[in-house]
MIDO-210106 format. One record per residue: residue number from 1; x, y, z of N, C-alpha, C, O in turn. Coordinates in nm, 3 decimals. Layout:
<rec NUM,<X,Y,Z>,<X,Y,Z>,<X,Y,Z>,<X,Y,Z>>
...
//
This chain:
<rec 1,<0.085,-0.117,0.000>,<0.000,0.000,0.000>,<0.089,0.124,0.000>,<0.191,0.123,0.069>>
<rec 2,<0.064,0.205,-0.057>,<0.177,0.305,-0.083>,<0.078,0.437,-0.003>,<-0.033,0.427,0.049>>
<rec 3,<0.168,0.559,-0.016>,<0.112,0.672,0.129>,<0.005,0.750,0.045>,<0.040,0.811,-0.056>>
<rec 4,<-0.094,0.749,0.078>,<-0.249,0.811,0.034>,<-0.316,0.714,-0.009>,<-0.391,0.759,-0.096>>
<rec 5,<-0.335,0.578,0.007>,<-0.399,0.500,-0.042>,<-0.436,0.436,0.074>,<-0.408,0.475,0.187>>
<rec 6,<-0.511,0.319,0.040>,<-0.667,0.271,0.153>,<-0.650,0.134,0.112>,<-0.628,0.120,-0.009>>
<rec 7,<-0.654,0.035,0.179>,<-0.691,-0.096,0.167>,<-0.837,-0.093,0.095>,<-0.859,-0.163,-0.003>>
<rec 8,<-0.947,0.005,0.158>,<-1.059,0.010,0.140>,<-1.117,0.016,0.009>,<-1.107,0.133,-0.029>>
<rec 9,<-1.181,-0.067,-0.094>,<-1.203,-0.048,-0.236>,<-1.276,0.067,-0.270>,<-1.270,0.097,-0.390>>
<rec 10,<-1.382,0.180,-0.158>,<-1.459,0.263,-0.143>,<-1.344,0.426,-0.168>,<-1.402,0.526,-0.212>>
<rec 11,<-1.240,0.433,-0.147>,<-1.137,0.495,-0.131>,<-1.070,0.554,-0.297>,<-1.015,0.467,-0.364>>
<rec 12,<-1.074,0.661,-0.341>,<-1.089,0.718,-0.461>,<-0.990,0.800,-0.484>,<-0.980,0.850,-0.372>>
<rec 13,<-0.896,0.859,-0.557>,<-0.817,0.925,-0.615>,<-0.919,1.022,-0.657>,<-1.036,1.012,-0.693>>
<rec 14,<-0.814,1.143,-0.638>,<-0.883,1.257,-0.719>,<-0.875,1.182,-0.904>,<-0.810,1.089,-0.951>>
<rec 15,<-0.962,1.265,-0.957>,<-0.968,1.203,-1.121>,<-0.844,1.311,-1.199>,<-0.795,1.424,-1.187>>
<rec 16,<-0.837,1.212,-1.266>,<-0.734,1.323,-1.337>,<-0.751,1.376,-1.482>,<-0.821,1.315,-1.563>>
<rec 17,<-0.669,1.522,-1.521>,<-0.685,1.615,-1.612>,<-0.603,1.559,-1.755>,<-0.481,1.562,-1.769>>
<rec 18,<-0.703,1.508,-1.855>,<-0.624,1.527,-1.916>,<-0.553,1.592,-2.030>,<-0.467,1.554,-2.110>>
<rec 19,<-0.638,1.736,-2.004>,<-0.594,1.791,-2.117>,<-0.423,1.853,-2.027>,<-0.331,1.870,-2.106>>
<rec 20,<-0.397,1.877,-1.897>,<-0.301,1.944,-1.871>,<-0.257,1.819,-1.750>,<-0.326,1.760,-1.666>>
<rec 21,<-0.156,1.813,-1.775>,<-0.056,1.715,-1.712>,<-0.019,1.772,-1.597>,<0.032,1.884,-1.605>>
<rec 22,<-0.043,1.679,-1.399>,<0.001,1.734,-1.289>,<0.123,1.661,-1.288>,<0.133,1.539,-1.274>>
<rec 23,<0.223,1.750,-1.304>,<0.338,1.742,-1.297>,<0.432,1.776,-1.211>,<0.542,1.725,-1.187>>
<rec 24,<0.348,1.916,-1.146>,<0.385,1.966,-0.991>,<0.401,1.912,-0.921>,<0.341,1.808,-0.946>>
<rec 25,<0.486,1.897,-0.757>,<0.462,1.853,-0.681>,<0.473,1.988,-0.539>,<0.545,2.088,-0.545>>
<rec 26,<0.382,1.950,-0.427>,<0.375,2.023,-0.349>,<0.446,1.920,-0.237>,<0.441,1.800,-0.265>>
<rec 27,<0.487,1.943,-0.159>,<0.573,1.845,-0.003>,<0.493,1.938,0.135>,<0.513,2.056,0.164>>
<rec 28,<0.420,1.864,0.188>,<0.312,1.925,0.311>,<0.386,1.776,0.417>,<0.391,1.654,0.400>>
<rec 29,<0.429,1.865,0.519>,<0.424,1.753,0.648>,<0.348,1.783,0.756>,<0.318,1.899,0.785>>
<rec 30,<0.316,1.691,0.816>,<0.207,1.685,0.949>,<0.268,1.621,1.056>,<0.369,1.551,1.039>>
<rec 31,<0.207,1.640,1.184>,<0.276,1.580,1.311>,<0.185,1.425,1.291>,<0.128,1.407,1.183>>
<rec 32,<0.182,1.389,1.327>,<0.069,1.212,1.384>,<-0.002,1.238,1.380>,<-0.077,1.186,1.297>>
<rec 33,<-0.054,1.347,1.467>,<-0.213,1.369,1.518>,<-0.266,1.446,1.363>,<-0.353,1.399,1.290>>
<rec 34,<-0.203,1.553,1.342>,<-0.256,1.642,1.211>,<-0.288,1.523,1.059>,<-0.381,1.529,0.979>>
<rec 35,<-0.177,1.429,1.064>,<-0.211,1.367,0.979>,<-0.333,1.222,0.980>,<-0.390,1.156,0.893>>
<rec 36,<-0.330,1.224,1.123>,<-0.497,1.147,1.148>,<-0.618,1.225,1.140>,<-0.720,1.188,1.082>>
<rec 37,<-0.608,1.304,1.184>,<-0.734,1.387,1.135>,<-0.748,1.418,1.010>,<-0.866,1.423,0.977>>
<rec 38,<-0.648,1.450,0.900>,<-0.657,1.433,0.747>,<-0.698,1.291,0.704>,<-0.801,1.279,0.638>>
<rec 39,<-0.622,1.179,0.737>,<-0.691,1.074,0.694>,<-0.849,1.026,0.769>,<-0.934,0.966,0.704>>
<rec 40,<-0.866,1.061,0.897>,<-0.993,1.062,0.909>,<-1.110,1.157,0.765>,<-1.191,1.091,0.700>>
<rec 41,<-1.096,1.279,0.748>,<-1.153,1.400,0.696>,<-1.187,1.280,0.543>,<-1.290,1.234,0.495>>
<rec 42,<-1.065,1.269,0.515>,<-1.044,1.204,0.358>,<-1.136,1.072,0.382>,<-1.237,1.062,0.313>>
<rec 43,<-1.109,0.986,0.461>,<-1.169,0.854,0.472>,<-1.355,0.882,0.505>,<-1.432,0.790,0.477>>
<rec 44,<-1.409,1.009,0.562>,<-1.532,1.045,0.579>,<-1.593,1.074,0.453>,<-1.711,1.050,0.429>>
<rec 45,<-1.502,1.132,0.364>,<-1.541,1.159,0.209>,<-1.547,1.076,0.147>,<-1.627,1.069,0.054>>
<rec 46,<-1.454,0.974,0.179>,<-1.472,0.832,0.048>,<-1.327,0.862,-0.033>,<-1.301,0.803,-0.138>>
<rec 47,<-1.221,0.973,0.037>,<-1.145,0.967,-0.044>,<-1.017,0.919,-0.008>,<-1.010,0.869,0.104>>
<rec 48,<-0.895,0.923,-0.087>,<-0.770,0.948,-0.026>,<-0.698,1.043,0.034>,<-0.689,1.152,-0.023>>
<rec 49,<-0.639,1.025,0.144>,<-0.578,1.165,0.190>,<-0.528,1.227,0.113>,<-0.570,1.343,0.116>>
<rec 50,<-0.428,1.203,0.012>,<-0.340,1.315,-0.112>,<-0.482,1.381,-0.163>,<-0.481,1.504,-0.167>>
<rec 51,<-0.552,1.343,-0.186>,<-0.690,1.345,-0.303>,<-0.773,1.437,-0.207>,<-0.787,1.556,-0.236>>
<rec 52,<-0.827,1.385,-0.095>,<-0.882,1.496,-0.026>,<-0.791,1.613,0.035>,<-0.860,1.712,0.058>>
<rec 53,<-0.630,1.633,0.073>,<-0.600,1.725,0.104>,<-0.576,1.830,-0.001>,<-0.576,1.947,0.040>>
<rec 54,<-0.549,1.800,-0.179>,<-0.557,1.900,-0.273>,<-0.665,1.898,-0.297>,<-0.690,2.015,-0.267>>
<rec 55,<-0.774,1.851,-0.336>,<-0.855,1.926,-0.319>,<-0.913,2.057,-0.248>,<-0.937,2.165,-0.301>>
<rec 56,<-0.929,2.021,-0.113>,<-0.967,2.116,-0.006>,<-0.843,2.234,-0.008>,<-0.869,2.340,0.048>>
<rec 57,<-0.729,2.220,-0.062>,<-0.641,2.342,-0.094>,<-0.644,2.385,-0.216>,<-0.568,2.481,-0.233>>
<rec 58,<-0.713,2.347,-0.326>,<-0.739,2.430,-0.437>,<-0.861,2.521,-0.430>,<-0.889,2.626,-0.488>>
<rec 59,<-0.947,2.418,-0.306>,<-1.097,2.515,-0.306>,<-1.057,2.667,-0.206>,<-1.107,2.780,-0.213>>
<rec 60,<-0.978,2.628,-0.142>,<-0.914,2.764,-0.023>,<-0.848,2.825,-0.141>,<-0.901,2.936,-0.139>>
<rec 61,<-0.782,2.825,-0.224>,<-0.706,2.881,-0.302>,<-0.771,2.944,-0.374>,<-0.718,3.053,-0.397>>
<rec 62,<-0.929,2.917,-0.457>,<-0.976,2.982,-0.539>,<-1.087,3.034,-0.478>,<-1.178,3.060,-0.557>>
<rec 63,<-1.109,3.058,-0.356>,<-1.242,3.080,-0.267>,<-1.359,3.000,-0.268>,<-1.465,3.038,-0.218>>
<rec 64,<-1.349,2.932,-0.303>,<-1.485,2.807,-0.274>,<-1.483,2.779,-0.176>,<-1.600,2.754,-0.145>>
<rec 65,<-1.414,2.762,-0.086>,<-1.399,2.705,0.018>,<-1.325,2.821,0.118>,<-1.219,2.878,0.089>>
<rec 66,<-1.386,2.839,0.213>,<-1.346,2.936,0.329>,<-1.328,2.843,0.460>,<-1.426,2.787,0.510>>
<rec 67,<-1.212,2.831,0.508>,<-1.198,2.764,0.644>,<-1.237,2.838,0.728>,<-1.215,2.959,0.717>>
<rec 68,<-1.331,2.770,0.872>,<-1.372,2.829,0.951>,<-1.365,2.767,1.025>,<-1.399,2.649,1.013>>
<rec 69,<-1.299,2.837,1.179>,<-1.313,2.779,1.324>,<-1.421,2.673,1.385>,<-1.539,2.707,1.379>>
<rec 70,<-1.393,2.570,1.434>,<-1.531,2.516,1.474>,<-1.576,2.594,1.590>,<-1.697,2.596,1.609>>
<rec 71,<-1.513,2.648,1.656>,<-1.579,2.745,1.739>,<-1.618,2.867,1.733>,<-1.614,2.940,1.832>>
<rec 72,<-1.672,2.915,1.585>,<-1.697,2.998,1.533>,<-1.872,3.047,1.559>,<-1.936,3.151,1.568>>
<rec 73,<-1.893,2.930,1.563>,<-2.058,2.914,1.633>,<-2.053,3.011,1.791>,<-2.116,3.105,1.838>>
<rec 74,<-1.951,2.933,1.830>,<-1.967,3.030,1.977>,<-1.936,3.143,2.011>,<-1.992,3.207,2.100>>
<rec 75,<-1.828,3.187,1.932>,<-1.786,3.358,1.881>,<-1.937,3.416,1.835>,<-1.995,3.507,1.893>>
<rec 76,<-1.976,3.361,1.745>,<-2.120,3.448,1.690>,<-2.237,3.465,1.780>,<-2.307,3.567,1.780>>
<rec 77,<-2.261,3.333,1.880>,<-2.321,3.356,1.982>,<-2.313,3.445,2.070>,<-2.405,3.520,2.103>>
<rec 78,<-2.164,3.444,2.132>,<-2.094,3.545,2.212>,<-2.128,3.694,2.135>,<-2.169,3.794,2.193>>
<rec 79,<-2.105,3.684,2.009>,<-2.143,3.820,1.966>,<-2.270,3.874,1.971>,<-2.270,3.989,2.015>>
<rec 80,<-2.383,3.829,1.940>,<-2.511,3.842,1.929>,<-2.551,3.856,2.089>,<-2.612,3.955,2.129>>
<rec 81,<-2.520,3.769,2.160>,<-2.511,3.835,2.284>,<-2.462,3.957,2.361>,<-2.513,4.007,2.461>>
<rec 82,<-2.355,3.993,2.296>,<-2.278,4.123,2.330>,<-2.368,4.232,2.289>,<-2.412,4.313,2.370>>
<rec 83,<-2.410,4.238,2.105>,<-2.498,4.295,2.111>,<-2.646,4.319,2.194>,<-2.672,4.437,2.216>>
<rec 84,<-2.702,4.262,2.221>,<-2.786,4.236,2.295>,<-2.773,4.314,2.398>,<-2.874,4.380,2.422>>
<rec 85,<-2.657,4.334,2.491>,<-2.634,4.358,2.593>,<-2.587,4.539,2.581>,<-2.596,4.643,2.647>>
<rec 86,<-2.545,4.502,2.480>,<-2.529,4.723,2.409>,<-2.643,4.790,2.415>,<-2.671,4.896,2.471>>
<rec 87,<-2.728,4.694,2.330>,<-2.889,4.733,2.308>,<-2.955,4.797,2.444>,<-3.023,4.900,2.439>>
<rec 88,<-2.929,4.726,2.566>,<-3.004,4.735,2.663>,<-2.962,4.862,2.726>,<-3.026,4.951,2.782>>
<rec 89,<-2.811,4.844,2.695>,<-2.716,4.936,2.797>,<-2.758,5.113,2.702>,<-2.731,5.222,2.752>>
<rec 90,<-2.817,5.097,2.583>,<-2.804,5.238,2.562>,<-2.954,5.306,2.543>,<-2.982,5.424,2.524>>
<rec 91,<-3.050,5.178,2.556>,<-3.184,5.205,2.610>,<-3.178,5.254,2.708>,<-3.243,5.358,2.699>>
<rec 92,<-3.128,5.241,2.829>,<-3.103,5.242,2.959>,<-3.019,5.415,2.992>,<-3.060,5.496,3.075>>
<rec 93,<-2.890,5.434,2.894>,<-2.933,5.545,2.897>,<-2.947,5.636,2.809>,<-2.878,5.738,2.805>>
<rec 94,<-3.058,5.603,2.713>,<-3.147,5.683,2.686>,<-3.252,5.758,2.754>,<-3.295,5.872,2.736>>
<rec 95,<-3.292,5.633,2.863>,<-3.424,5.636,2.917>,<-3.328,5.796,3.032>,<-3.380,5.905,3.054>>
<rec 96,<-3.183,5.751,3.081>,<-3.153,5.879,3.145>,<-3.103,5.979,3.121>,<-3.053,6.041,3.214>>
<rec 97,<-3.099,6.030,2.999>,<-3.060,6.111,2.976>,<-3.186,6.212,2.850>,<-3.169,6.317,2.787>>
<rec 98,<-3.295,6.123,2.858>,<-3.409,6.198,2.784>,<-3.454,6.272,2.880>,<-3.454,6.220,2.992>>
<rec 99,<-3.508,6.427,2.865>,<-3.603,6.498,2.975>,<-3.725,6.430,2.972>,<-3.770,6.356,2.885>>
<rec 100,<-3.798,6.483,3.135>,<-3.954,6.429,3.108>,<-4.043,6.518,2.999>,<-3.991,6.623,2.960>>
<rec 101,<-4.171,6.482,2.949>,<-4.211,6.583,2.916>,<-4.294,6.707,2.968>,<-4.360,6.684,3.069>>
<rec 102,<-4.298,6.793,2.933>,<-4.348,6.938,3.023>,<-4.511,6.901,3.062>,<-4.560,6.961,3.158>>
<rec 103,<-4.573,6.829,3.008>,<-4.665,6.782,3.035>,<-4.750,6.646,3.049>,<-4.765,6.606,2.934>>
<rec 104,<-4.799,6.577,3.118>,<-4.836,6.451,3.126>,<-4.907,6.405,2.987>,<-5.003,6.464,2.938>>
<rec 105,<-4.840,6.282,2.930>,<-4.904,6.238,2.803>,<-5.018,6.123,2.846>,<-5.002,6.039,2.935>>
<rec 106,<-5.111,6.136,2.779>,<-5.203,6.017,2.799>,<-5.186,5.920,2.744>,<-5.157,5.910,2.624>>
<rec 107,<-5.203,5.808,2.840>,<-5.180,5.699,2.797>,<-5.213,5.665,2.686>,<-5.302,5.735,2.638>>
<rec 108,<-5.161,5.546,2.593>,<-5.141,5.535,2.479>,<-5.271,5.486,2.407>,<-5.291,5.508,2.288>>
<rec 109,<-5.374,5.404,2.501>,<-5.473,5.355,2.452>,<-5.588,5.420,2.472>,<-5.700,5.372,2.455>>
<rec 110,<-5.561,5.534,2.509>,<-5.693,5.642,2.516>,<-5.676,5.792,2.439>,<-5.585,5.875,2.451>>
<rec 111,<-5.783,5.795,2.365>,<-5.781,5.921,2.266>,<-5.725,6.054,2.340>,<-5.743,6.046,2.461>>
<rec 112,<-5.686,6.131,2.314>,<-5.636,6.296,2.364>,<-5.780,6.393,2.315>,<-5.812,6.420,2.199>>
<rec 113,<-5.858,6.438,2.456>,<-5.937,6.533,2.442>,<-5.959,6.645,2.328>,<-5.867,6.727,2.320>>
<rec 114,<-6.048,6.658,2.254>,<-6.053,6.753,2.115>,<-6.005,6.871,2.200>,<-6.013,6.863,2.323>>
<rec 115,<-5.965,6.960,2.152>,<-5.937,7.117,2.199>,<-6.069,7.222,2.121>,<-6.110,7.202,2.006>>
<rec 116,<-6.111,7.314,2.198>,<-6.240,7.347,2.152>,<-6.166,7.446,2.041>,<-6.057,7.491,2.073>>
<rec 117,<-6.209,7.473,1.940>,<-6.163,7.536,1.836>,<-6.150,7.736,1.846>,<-6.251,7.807,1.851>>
<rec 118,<-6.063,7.769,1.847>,<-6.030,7.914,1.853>,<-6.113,8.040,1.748>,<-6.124,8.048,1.626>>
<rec 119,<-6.144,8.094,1.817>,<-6.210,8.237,1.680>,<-6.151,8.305,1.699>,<-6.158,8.410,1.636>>
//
């Protein structure tokens, strides 16, 4: 078994181009752990690690693909919460730093007395 390949018959090579020949080579190293979690990632896809790691670096490369924190969920939470908490804080002083008004307003669900009309 040679390195990016699978005992597994389910396990796929990227397909290849043939109008333009990959002739490049890129050299990426990983610690143990970094490179189990790539072959996990690849083996969840159905693919090979070489096969799933260019891929997922051509899609970052051309923007298809945007990497994002998995704890990015909780940053946005945290944020939406923060807001939340601005919201209140500038209601709050709004409410102290508005004057009262010079005169009592009637409540909202009852009409305001006609004013008798001037000659």
């Amino acid at each position: 078994m040679t390195s990016g390949t699978s005992d597994q018959s389910t396990t796929r090579r990227r397909e290849r181009h043939t109008a333009t020949p990959r002739n490049k080579r890129l050299y990426i190293t990983y610690t143990d752990t970094e490179l189990e979690v790539v072959r996990l990632a690849a083996r969840h896809e159905g693919q090979a690690a070489a096969a799933w790691a260019g891929q997922k670096l051509m899609a970052v490369a051309q923007g298809t693909l945007i990497p994002v924190s998995r704890d990015a969920g909780d940053v946005l939470r945290e944020l939406i919460r923060s807001r939340l908490h601005l919201q209140e804080a500038v209601s709050a002083l709004h409410a102290l730093t508005t004057p009262p008004a010079p005169f009592p307003l009637p409540p909202p669900g009852r009409p305001r007395p006609a004013r008798p009309a001037r000659r």
